[in-house]
C-alpha positions in Angstrom: -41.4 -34.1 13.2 -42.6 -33.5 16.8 -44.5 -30.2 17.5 -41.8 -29.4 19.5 -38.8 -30.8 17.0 -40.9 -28.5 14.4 -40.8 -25.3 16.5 -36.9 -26.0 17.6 -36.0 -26.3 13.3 -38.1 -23.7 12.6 -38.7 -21.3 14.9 -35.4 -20.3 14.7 -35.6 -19.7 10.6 -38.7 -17.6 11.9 -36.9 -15.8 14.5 -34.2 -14.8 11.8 -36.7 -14.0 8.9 -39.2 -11.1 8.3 -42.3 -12.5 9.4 -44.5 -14.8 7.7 -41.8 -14.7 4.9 -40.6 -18.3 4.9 -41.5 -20.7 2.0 -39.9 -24.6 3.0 -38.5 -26.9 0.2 -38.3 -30.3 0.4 -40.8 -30.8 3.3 -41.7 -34.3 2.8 -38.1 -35.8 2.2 -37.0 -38.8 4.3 -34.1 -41.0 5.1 -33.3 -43.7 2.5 -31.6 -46.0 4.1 -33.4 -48.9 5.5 -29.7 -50.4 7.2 -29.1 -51.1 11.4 -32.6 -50.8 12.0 -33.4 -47.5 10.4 -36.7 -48.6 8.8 -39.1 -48.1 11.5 -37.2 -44.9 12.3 -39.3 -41.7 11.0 -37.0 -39.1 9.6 -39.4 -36.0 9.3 -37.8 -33.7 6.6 -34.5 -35.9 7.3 -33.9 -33.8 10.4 -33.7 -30.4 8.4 -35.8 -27.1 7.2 -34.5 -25.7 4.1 -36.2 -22.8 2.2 -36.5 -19.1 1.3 -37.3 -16.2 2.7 -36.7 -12.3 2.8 -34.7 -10.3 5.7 -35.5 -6.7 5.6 -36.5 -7.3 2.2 -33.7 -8.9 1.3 -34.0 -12.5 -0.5 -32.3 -15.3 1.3 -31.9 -18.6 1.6 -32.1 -20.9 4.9 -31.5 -24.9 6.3 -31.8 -24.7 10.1 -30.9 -28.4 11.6 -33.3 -29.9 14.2 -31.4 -32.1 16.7 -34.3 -34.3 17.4 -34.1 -36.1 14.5 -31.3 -38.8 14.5 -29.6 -35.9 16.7 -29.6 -33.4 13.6 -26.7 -36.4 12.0 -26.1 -35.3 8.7 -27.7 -38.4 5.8 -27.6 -38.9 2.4 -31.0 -37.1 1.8 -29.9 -34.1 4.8 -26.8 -33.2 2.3 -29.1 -33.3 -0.5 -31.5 -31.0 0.8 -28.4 -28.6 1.3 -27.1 -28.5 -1.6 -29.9 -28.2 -3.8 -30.9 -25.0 -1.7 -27.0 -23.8 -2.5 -27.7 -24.3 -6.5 -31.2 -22.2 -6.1 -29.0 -19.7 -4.1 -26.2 -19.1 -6.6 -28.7 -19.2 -9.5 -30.6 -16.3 -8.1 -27.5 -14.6 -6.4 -28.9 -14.7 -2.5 -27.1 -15.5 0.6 -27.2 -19.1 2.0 -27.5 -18.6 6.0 -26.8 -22.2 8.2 -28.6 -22.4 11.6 -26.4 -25.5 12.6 -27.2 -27.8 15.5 -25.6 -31.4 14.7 -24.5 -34.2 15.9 -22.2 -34.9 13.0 -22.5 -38.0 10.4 -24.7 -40.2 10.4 -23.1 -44.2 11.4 -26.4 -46.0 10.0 -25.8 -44.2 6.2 -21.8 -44.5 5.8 -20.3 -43.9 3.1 -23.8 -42.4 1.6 -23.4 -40.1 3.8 -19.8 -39.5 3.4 -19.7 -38.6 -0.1 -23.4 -36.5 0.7 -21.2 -34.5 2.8 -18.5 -33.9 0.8 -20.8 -32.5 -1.8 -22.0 -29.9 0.9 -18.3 -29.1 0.7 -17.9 -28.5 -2.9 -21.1 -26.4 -3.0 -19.7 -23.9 0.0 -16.1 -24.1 -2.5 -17.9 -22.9 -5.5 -20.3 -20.8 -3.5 -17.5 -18.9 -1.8 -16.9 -15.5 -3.5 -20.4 -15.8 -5.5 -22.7 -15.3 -2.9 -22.2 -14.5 1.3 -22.2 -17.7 3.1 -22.8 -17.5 7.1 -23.2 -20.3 9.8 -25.0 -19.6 13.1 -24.1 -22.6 15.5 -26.3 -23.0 18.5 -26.1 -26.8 19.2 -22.9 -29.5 18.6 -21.0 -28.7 15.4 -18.3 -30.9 15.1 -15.8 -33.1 13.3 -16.0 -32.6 9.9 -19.0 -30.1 10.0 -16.3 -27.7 11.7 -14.8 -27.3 8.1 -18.3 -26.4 7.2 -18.6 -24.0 9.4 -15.1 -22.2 8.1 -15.6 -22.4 4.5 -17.9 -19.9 5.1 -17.7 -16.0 5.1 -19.0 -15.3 8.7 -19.5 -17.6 11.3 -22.3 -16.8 15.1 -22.0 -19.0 18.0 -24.0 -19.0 20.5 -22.2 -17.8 24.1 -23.3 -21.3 26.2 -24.9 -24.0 24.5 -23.0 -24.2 21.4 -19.5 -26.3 20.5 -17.3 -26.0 17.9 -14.7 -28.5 17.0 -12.8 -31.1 15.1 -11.8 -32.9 18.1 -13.4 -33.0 21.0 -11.9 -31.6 24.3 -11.2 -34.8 26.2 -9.6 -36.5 23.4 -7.3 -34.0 23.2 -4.4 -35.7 24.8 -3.4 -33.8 28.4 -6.8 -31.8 28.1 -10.0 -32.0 29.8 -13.2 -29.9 29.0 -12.3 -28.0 32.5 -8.7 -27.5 31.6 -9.7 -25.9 28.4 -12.7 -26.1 26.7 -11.7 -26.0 22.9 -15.1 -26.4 22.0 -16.5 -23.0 24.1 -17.6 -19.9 22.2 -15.2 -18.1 23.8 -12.4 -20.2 22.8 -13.0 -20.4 19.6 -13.6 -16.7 18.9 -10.7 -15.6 20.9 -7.8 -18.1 20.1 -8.6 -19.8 17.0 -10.7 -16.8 15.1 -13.2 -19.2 13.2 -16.0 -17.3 15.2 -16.9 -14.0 14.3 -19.5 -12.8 16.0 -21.0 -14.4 19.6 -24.4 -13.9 21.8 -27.8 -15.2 22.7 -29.8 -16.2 20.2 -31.4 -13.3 20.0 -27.9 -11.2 19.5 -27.2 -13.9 17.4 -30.6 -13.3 14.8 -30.4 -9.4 15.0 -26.5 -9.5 14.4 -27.3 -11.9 10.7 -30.2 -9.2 10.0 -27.5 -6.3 10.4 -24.9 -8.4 8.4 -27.7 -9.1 5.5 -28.6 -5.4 5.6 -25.2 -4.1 4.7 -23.5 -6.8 2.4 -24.2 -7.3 -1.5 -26.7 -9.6 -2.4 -24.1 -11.5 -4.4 -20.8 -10.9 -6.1 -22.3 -9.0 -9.2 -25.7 -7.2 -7.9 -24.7 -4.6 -5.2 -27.8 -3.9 -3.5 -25.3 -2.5 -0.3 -26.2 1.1 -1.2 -29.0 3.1 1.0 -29.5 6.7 1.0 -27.3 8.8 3.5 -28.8 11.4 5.6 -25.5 11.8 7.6 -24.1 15.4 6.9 -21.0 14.1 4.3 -18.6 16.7 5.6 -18.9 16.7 9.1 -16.1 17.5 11.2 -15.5 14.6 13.7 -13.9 16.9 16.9 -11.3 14.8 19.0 -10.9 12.3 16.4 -7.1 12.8 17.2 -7.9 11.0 20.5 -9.4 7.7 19.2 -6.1 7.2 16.7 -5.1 4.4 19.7 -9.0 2.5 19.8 -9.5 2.4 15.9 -12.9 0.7 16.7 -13.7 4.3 18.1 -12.2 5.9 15.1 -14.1 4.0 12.6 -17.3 4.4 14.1 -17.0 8.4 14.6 -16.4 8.6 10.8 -18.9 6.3 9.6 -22.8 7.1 8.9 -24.3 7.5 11.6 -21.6 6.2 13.5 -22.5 2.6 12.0 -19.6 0.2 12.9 -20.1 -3.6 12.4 -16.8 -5.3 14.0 -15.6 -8.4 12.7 -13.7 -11.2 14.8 -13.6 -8.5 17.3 -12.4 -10.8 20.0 -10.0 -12.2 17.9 -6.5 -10.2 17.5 -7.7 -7.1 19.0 -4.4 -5.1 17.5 -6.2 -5.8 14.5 -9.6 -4.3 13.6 -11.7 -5.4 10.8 -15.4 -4.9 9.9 -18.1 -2.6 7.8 -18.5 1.0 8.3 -21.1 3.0 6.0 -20.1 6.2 3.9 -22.6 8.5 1.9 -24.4 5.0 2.5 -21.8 3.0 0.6 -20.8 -0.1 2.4 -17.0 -0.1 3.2 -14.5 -2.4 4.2 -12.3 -1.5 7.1 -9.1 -2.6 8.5 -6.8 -0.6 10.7 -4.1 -0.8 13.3 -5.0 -0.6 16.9 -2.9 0.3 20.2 -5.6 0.2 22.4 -8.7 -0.7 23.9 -11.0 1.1 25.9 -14.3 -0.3 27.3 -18.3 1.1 27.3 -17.4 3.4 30.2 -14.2 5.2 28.4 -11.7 3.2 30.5 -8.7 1.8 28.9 -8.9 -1.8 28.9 -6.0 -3.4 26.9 -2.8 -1.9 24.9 -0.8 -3.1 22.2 2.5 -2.6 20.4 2.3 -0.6 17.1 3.4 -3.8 15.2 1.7 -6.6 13.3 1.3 -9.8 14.3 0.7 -12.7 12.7 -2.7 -13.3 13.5 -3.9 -10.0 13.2 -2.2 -10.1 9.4 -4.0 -13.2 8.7 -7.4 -11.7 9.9 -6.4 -9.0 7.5 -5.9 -10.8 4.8 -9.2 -12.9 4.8 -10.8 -9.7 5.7 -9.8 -7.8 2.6 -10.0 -10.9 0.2 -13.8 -11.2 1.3 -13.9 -7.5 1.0 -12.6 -7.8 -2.7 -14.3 -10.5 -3.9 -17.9 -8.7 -2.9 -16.7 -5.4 -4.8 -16.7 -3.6 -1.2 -14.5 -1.1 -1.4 -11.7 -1.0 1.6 -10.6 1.9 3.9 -7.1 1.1 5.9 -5.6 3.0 9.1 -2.5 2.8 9.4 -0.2 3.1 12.5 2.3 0.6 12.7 5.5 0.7 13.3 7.4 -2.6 12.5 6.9 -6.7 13.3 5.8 -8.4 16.4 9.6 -9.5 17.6 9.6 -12.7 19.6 10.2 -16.6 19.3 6.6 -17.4 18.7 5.9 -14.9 16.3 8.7 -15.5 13.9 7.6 -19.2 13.3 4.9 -17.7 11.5 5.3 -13.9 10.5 6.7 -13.7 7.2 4.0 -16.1 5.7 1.2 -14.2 7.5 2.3 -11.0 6.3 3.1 -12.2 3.0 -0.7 -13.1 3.5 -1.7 -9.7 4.3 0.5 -8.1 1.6 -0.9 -10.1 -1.3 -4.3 -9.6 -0.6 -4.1 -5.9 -0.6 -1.6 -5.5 -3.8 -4.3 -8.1 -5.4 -7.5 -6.2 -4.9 -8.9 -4.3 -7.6 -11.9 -2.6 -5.4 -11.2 1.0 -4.9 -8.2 0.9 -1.6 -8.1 4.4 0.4 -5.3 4.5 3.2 -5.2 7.1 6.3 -1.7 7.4 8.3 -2.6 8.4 11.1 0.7 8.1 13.4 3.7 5.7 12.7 4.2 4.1 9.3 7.5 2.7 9.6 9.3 0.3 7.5 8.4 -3.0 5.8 5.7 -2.8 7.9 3.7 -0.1 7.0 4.3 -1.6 3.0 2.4 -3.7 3.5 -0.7 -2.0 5.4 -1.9 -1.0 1.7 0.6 1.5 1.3 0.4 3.5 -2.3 3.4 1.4 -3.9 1.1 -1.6 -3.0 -1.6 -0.4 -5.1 -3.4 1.9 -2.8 -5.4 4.6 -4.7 -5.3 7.4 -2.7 -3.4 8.0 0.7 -4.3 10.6 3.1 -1.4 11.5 6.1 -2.6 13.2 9.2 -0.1 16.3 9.6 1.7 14.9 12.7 2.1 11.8 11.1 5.3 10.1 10.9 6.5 8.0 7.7 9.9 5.9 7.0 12.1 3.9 7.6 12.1 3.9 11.1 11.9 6.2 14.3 14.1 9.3 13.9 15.9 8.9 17.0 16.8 5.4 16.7 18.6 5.6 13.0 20.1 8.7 14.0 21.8 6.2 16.6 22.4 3.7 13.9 24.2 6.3 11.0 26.4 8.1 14.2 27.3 5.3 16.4 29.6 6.5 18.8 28.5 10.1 18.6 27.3 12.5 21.6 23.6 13.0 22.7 23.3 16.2 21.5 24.8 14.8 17.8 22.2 12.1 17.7 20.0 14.6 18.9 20.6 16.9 16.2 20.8 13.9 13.8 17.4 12.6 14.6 15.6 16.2 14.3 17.3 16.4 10.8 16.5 13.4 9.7 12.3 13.0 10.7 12.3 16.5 8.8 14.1 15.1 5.9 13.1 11.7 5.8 10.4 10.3 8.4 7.8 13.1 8.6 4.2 13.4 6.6 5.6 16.5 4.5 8.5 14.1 3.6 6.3 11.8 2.2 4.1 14.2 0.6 6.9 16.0 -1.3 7.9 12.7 -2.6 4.4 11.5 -3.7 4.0 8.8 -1.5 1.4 11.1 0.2 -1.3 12.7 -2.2 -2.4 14.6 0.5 -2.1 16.1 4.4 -5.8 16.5 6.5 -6.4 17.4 9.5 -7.8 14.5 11.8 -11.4 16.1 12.0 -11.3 16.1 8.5 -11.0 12.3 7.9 -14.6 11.6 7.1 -14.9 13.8 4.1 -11.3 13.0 2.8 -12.3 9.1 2.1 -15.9 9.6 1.2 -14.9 12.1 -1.5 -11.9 9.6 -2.3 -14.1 6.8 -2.7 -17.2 8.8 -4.4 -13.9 9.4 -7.1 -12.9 6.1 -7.4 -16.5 4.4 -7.4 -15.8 3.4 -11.4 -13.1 2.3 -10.9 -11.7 -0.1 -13.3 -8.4 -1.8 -13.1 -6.8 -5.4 -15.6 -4.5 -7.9 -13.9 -2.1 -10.0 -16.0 -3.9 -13.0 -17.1 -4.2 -15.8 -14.9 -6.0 -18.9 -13.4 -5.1 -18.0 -9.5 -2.2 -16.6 -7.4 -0.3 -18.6 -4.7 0.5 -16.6 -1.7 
């Protein structure tokens, strides 16, 4: 490798890494193949660094690709390297991180290649839920590298330089890259959701460093835990003013008002990501209404409903979530389905999505009404009959079937205003209102908003050993 092919590769796996912590594997490995001229080509490390290192202490393990060799194409030998540093990772229970920068396969090695690649696949499919997988993109990742890329857990992209697809723009038929560019950062953190997080590369290092900081080591070995020095009852004032922007919320309550969004760009009525409590990694996910920028104005706003992509971010979100033994935290305001054409081609599955992946985890699951929770709808935002452990209402909350006013319409059709006024009155004291709830059991217990953060962390410090069998069985299929 050039000296400057060598500092491209791995100056990046520097950049990411406590210093002078990297060890490389596989240094002197070279293309095989000898076929279309290929045997007076030199294939320094077969165009990519694998190895080990530590990030804040932390073991991981690291393959950046270097795009001067054979344009970073993935060989026979480049696949190998990979998935021999995957078998190291899940022996010791370490993070694989991928700096990719790729040209895709490589023609000269075919079908060598090929099935090479396909055992990069099965590697990420038997990684996934074992260990944290995460891809950083900063050159081409395309074709069938893109499935790479979204077999694992989290997924950087650099803001410019990068691209991301299967196909590429212009061979999309009625598409140019000017039209659309399907292959920009911004597309494919904002449209498609594959990207999670997007930057320089320097955003892009600090952001993995954060990530590595706060997630379990592995599926079995939580190493997520720090010491708190957060007071674990403050009161959070106003908190009854960011129940809209639960990215505000969720960042007041957390430690030190740590709040590490995921797919934030990516249906924004739908918030996911990692909050801290008495130093405990968290899972969150929670409804959102609207969105306000760095200077406090109101950016965007959103119907109290779920959508289908936001349920299908959700659902990922919380599967991850349960798979790491990361407990999860859900706020819920939502008050039915997204209702037009588009959405119902897809709703029903995407909930169903959503719904199965909450009722199926067995981490500890704390929900916090905060305004609506109307029908169906709020079922399935990890409501207590779905398996939620404990539930906390705001007192102003509202819980049922749906708004007061409007089923008071619906049960005395044909009535007078002031009837369906009195009607509706009756009925959200009876039946839609957070004492309501509470009476029945649905509820275990009414807070006031400032009181949120030390109503979950005492939830979740109870339900830290929390142990809970399944009926036996190889997999579900939602």
């Amino acid at each position: 490798m050039s000296n400057t092919a060598q500092s491209l590769a791995s100056k990046r796996i520097n950049s990411l890494l406590d210093e002078n912590s990297f060890v490389e594997i596989g240094k002197s490995v070279t293309a095989r193949s000898t076929d279309f001229n290929m045997q007076p080509s030199e294939t320094p490390a077969d165009g990519v660094v694998t190895g080990y290192g530590v990030i804040d202490g932390n073991l991981v393990y690291v393959y950046s690709q270097d795009a001067s060799v054979l344009g970073g194409t993935i060989g026979e030998m480049h696949a190998k390297k990979i998935t021999a540093l995957y078998d190291l990772a899940m022996k010791m229970g370490a993070p694989v991180i991928g700096l990719v920068d790729c040209a895709g396969l490589r023609l000269q090695e075919a079908t060598d290649a090929l099935n090479a690649f396909g055992e990069i696949y099965l590697k990420q499919s038997l990684a996934s839920g074992v260990i944290p997988q995460i891809t950083a993109i900063f050159g081409t990742c395309g074709g069938g590298l893109s499935v790479g890329a979204a077999l694992t857990d989290f997924t950087f992209m650099e803001e410019k330089k990068a691209k991301l697809f299967v196909n590429s723009p212009n061979a999309l038929e009625g598409n140019t890259t000017d039209k659309c560019n399907t292959a920009s950062a911004k597309f494919q953190s904002e449209s498609t959701g594959l990207v999670d997080f997007t930057g320089t590369e320097e955003e892009i290092f600090a952001g993995i460093r954060q990530l590595i900081s706060i997630l379990p080591a592995n599926n079995e070995d939580d190493s997520s835990y720090e010491e708190c020095t957060d007071d674990l009852n403050r009161v959070c004032a106003d908190l009854e003013n960011a129940a809209g922007d639960t990215s505000i919320l969720l960042s007041n309550i957390s430690d030190d008002n740590l709040f590490v969004e995921v797919k934030a760009a990516y249906a924004k009525e739908m918030v996911t990501g990692f909050i801290k409590l008495n130093g405990m990694t968290v899972g969150a996910v929670a409804n959102r209404t609207e969105v306000y920028n760095a200077d406090g104005e109101k950016a965007e706003e959103f119907e109290a409903v779920l959508t289908s992509k936001g349920a299908k971010k959700a659902a990922k979100f919380v599967q991850f979530c349960d798979a790491f033994d990361i407990p999860v935290l859900t706020i819920t305001n939502v008050a039915g389905f997204k209702a037009d054409m588009h959405s119902e081609r897809s709703i029903a599955s995407a909930v169903a999505e959503m719904t199965y992946a909450f009722a199926n985890a067995t981490v500890p699951k704390v929900n916090v009404i905060t305004e609506k929770a109307f029908g169906s709808a709020y079922t399935a935002m990890n409501s207590k009959a779905l398996g939620a452990d404990m539930t906390f209402a705001w007192e102003n909350a509202q819980i049922g079937m749906m708004d007061a006013n409007l089923a008071a319409k619906i049960m005395y059709d044909g009535s007078d205003v002031s009837v369906i006024n009195e009607k509706a009155a009756e009925y959200a004291s009876l039946q839609s209102s957070a004492q309501a709830a509470a009476r029945r059991g649905y509820v275990d217990t009414l807070i006031e908003a400032a009181d949120t953060r030390k109503y979950v962390i005492g939830a979740f410090e109870m339900l830290f050993t929390k142990r809970e069998d399944r009926p036996s069985k190889k997999h579900g299929t939602v």
